[in-house]
N, C-alpha and C positions, 0 to 999 in steps of 0.2 A: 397268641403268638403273632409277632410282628412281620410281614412281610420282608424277603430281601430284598434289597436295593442293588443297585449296580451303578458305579463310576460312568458316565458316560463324558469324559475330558471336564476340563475346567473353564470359567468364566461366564457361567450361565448367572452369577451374583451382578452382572450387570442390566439383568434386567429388573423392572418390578415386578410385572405378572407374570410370571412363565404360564402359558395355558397347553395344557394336553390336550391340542385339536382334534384329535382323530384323524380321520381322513380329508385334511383337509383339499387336497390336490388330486383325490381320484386314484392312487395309485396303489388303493391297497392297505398302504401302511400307517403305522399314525403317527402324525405330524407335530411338530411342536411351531407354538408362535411365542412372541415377547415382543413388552413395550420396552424403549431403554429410558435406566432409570434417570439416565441426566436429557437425553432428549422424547422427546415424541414420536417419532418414527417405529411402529410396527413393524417386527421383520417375523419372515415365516421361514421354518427349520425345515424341508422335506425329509424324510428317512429314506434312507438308503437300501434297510433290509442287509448292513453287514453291520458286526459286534463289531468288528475293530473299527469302524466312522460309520458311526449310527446316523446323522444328519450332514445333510447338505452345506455348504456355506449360506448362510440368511441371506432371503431375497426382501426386498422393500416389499410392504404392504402399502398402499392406498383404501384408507376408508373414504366413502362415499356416503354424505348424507342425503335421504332423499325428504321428500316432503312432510312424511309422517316423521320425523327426525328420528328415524332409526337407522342404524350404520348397514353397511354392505358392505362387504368384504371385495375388492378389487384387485388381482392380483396382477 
């Protein structure tokens, strides 16, 4: 049996990755990020904790490469 799903608004198709962060901000709840898919720029979705506006307006991410050329997340 298939899991439901739930609408949460439209034009999430503009990203390529949608990733289910988790918590990514410390507050609890879990967080969605996306690359877009015509530019580069990372934004991150906080949640809200209400059904009717589940996410915040996207803020810019900044990744950070360090020496070992792994990313960090920079908010």
């Amino acid at each position: 049996m298939a899991a439901q799903s739930d609408a949460i608004g439209g034009g999430w198709n503009a990203f390529r990755p949608l990733i289910a962060a988790g918590d990514a901000d410390g507050a609890g709840r879990p967080d969605l990020m996306g690359l877009g898919a015509t530019s580069q720029t990372p934004r991150l979705y906080k949640s809200t904790g209400d059904w009717k506006a589940p996410f915040q307006t996207g803020e810019t991410m900044f990744l950070n490469q360090t020496i070992e050329t792994t990313s960090d997340l920079l908010l």
